[in-house]
Each structure stands twice: as C-alpha cells, then as structure tokens.
ROTIGU-715814 format. One record per residue (C-alpha): residue in three letters; x, y, z. Coordinates in nm, 3 decimals, always signed. Layout:
REM residues N
{res ala c1 X c2 Y c3 Z}
...
***
This chain:
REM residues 202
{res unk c1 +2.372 c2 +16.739 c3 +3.045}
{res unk c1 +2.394 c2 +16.805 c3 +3.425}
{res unk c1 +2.591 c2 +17.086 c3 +3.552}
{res unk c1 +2.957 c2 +16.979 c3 +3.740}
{res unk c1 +2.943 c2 +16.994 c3 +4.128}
{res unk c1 +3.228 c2 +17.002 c3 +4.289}
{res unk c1 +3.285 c2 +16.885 c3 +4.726}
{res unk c1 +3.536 c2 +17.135 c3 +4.890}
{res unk c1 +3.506 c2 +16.920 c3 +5.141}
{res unk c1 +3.617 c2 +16.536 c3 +5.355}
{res unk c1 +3.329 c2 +16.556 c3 +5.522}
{res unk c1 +3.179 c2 +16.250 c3 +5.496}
{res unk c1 +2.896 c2 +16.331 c3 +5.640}
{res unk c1 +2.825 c2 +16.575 c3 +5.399}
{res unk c1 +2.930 c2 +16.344 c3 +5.150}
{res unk c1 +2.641 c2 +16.127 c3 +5.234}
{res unk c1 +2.378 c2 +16.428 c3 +5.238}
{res unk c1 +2.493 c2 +16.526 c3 +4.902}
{res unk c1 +2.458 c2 +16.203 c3 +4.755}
{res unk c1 +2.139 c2 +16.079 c3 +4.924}
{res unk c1 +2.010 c2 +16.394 c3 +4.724}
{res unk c1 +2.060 c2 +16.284 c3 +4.475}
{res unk c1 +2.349 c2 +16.477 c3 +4.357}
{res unk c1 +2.660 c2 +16.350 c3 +4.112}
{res unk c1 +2.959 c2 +16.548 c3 +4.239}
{res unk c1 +3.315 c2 +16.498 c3 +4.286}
{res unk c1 +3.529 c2 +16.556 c3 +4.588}
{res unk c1 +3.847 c2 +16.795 c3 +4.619}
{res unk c1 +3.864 c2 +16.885 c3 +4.992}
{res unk c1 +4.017 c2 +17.282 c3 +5.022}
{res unk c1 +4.417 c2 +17.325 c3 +5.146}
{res unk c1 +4.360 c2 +17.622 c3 +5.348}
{res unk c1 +4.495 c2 +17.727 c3 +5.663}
{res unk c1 +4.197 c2 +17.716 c3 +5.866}
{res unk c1 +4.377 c2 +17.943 c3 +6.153}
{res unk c1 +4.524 c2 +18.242 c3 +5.946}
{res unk c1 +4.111 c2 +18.320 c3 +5.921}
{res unk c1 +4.104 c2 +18.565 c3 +6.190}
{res unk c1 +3.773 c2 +18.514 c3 +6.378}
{res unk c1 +3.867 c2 +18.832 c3 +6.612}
{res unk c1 +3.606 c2 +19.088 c3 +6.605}
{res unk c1 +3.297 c2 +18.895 c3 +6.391}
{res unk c1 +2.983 c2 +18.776 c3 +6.458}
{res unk c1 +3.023 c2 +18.337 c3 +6.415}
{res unk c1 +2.801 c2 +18.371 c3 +6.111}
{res unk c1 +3.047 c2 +18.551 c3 +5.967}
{res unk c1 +3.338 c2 +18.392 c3 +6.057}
{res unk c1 +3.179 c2 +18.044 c3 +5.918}
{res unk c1 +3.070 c2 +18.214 c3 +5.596}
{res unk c1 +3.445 c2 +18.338 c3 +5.554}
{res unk c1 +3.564 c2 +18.009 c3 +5.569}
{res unk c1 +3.307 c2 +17.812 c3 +5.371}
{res unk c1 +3.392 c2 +18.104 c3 +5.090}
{res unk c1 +3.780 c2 +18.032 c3 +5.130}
{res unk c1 +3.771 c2 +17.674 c3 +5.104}
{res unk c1 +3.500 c2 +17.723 c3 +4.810}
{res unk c1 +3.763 c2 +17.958 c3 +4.585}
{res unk c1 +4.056 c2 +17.733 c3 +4.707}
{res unk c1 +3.903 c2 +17.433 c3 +4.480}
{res unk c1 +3.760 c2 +17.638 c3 +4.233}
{res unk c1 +4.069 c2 +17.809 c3 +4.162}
{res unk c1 +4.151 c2 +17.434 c3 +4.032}
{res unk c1 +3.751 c2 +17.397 c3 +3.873}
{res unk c1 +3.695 c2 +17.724 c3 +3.743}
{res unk c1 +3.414 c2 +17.557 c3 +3.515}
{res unk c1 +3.260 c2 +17.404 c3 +3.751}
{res unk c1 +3.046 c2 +17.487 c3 +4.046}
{res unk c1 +3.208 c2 +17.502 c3 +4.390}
{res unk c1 +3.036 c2 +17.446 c3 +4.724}
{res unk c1 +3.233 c2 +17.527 c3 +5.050}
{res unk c1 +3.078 c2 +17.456 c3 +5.401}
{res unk c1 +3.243 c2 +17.569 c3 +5.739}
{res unk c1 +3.078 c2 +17.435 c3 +6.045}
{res unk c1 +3.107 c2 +17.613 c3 +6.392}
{res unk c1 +2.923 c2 +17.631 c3 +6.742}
{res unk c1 +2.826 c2 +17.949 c3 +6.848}
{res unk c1 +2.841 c2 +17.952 c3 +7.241}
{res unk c1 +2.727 c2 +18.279 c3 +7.392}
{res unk c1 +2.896 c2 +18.475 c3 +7.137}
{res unk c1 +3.193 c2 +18.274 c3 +7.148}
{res unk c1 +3.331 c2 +18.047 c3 +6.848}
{res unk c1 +3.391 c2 +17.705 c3 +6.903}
{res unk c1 +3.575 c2 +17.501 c3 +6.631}
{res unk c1 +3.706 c2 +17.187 c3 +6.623}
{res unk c1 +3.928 c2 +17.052 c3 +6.930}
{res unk c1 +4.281 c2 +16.947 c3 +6.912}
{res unk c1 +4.308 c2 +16.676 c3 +7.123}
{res unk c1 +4.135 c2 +16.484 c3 +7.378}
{res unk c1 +4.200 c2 +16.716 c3 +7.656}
{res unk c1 +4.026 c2 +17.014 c3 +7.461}
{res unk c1 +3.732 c2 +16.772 c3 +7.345}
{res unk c1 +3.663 c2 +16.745 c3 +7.744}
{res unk c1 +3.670 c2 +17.105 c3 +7.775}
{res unk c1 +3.446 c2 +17.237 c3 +7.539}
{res unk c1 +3.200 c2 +16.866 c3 +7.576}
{res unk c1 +3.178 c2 +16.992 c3 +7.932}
{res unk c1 +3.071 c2 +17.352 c3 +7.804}
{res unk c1 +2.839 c2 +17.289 c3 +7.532}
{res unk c1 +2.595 c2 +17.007 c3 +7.714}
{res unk c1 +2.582 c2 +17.249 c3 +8.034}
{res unk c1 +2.353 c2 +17.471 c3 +7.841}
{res unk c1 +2.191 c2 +17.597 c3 +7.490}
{res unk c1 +2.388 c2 +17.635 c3 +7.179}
{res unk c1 +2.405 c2 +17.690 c3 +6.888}
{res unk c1 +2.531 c2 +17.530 c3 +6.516}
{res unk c1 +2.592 c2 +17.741 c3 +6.260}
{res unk c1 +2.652 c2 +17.571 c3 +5.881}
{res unk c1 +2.801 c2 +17.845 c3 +5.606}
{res unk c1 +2.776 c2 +17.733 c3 +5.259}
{res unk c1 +2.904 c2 +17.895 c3 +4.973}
{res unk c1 +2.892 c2 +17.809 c3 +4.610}
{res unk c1 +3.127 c2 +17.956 c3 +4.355}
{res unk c1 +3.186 c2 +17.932 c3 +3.974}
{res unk c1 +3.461 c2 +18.140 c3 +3.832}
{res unk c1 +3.459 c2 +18.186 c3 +3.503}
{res unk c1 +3.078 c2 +18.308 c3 +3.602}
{res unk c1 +3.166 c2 +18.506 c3 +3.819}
{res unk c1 +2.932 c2 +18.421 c3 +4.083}
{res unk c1 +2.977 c2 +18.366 c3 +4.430}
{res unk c1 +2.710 c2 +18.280 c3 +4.673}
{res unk c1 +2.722 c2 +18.269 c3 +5.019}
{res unk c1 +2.472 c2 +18.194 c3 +5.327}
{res unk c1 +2.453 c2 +18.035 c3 +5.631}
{res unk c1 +2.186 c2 +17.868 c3 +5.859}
{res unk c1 +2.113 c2 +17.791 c3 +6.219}
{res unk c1 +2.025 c2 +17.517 c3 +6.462}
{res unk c1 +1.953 c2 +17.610 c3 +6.821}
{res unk c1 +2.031 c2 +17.279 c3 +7.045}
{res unk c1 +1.906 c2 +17.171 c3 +7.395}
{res unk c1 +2.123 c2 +16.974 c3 +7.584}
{res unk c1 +2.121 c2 +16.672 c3 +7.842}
{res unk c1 +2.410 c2 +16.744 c3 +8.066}
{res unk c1 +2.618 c2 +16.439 c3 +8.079}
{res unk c1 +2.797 c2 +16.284 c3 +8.379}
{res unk c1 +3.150 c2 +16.224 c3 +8.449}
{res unk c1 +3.128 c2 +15.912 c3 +8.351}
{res unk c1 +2.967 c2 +15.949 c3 +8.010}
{res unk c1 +3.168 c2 +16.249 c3 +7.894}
{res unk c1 +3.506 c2 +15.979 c3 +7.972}
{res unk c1 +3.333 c2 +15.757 c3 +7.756}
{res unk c1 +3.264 c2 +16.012 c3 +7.479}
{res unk c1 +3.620 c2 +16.112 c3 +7.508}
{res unk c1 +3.763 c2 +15.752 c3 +7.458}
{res unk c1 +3.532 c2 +15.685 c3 +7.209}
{res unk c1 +3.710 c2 +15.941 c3 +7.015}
{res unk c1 +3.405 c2 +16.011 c3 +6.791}
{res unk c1 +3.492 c2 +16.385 c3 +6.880}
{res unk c1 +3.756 c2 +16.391 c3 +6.612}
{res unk c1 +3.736 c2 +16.625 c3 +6.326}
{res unk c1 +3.397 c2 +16.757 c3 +6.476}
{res unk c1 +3.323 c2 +17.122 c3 +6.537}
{res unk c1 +3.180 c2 +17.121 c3 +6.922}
{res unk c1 +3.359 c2 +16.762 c3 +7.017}
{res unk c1 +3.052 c2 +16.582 c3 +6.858}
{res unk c1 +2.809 c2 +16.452 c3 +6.596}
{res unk c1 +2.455 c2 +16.460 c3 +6.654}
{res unk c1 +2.396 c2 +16.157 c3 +6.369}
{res unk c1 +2.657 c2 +15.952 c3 +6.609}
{res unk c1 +2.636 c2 +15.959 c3 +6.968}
{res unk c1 +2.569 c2 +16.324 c3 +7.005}
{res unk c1 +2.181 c2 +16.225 c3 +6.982}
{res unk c1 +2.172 c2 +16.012 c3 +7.272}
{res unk c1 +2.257 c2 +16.385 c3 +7.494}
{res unk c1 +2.079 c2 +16.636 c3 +7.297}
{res unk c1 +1.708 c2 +16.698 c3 +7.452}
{res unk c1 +1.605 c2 +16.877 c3 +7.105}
{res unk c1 +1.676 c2 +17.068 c3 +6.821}
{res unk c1 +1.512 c2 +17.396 c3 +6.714}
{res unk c1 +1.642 c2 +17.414 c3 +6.359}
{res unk c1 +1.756 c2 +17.227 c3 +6.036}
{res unk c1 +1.910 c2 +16.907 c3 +6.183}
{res unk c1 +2.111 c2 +16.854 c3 +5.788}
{res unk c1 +2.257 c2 +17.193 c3 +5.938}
{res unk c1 +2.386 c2 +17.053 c3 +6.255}
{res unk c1 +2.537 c2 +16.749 c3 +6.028}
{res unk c1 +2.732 c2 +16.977 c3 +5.840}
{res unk c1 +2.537 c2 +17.083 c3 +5.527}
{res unk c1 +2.204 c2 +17.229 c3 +5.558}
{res unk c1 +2.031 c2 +17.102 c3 +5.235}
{res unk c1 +1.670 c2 +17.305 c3 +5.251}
{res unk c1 +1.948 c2 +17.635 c3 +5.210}
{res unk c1 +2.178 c2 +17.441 c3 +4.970}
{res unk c1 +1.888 c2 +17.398 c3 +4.753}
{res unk c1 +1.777 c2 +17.762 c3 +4.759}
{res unk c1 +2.113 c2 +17.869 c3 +4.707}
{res unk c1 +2.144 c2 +17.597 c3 +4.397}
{res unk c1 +1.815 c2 +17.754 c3 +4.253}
{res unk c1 +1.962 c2 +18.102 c3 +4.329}
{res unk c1 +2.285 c2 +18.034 c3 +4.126}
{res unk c1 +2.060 c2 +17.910 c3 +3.812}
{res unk c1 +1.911 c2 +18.194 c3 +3.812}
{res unk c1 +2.201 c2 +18.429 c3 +3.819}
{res unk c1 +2.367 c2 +18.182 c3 +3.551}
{res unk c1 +2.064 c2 +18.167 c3 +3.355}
{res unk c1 +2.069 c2 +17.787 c3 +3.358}
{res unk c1 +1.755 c2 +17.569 c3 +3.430}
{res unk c1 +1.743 c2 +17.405 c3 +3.737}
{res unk c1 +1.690 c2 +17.085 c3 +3.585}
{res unk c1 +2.035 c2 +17.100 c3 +3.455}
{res unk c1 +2.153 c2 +16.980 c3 +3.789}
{res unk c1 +2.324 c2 +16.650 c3 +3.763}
{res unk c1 +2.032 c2 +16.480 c3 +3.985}
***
C-alpha cells in the first residue's frame, strides 16, 4: 500500500514534476495569507522555508494522516526578496532588475504529517546568469503575460530560457520543486516514520 501524498500547492508546474516522478498524490493548494509572513529581518532561505512550512500545516491541518509537502518559491536578489509581482507594471520592474545581473532561486520544501509528528523542512538553490533583454523584448514578455503567478516575473521552462545564459544549480529548483532534495527529504521522513521507502505510492 503506498503512503498518501498530499500537493499544498496550484502549481502546475510542480504538478507536472511530481507526477513525471512518478508520484500518486492529490492536490489541496494552502489558504494562507502569503503577506502576514513577515520577511523583515531574515535571510530569503528562511523566509521561503517559513512559507513552504505554513502552507504545508495549512493542508495538513485538513490531512493529518497523510503526508504534506509545501513549497515556497522566491528570488534572492542581493539580499533582497523578490516574490511574485502584482501587476504588469511591477513584472517590468523587477524583469528589468533580475536579467541586469546574477540571481538567485531559492525553492523551500517542507513535508509534514501530523499525527507523526514530523515536520521536515529544507530548501535549495539555483544561481542564474542572465542575458539582459532589450526594450523591446521585456514589452513583449510583459504582454505575453507569462509573468503571472511567477516568483521573479518568469519561468525558466517557458520563455525565461530563451534570456538566461546558464544555470549553476538544480534547474527542478528554479521550476518550483527541487526533486534531487524532495527525494532526500522523502527518504528522510521514512526514516523518522520508520516506514520503507518503497511504501511510496510510485
């Protein structure tokens, strides 16, 4: 009998990792206010791991039998955090910042079963080199509207690939789910549940 995985997420994106993984899991994207997460005062990492552990315990508070994993996506830019924009005028802004110079993609994921106990948490990261972009292509990035949704104003498995020079890193991380840590973290959770890992529902 496979063990239960539960999505905290609408990512499809990770979605499609997940299941091209092999893994049976359901979805139940987290209700949490994104924005009463303070990220004054931490280190990215942290602030993404804080998230990815909220949105985990938000759904498992509804699963508490079944295992949880959260992921929080954000760009670390010098220090400073860069979410997801709000409209088209702040998906300019922060395009024109991040393809100026290097940055980097940090993925949190956390897993969490309840009536275990256990909570897991980590996070990986992916440094990437940018091609700065003209005018004229970051107005046609910002019409395209693939920006939406997207921590940094873009997805490297969509048309963020055609401006990205090269990755030093996971590039599952800089999709939204890094899957050689998810794994690790997977075996790490069997372990601390005492289950085999070849309970997973593969």
């Amino acid at each position: 009998m496979g063990l239960s995985i539960v999505l905290a997420s609408a990512s499809p994106r990770r979605k499609q990792l997940l299941a091209e993984a092999g893994y049976k899991f359901t979805v139940r994207p987290a209700d949490i206010d994104e924005s009463a997460i303070s990220s004054e005062g931490i280190e990215p990492c942290e602030y993404a791991k804080r998230l990815a552990l909220a949105k985990a315990k938000n759904v498992a508070a509804e699963f508490p039998d079944r295992i949880v994993i959260g992921a929080d996506t954000v760009i670390d830019f010098e220090g400073e955090i860069i979410g997801k924009p709000r409209n088209a005028k702040e998906a300019e802004k922060i395009t024109r910042k991040l393809f100026s110079r290097r940055h980097k993609v940090i993925t949190a994921v956390a897993i969490v079963q309840l009536n275990r106990g256990i909570e897991i948490v980590s996070s990986d990261t992916t440094t990437i080199y940018p091609k700065k972009m003209t005018d004229e292509q970051i107005a046609k990035h910002i019409k395209g509207g693939s920006w939406r949704g997207k921590s940094g104003a873009y997805g490297i498995q969509e048309t963020g690939d055609e401006f990205v020079e090269k990755i030093d890193g996971s590039l599952t991380n800089v999709m939204g789910l890094p899957m050689e840590l998810l794994q690790q973290m997977l075996t790490q959770f069997a372990e601390a549940a005492g289950l085999n890992c070849r309970d997973w529902a593969k």
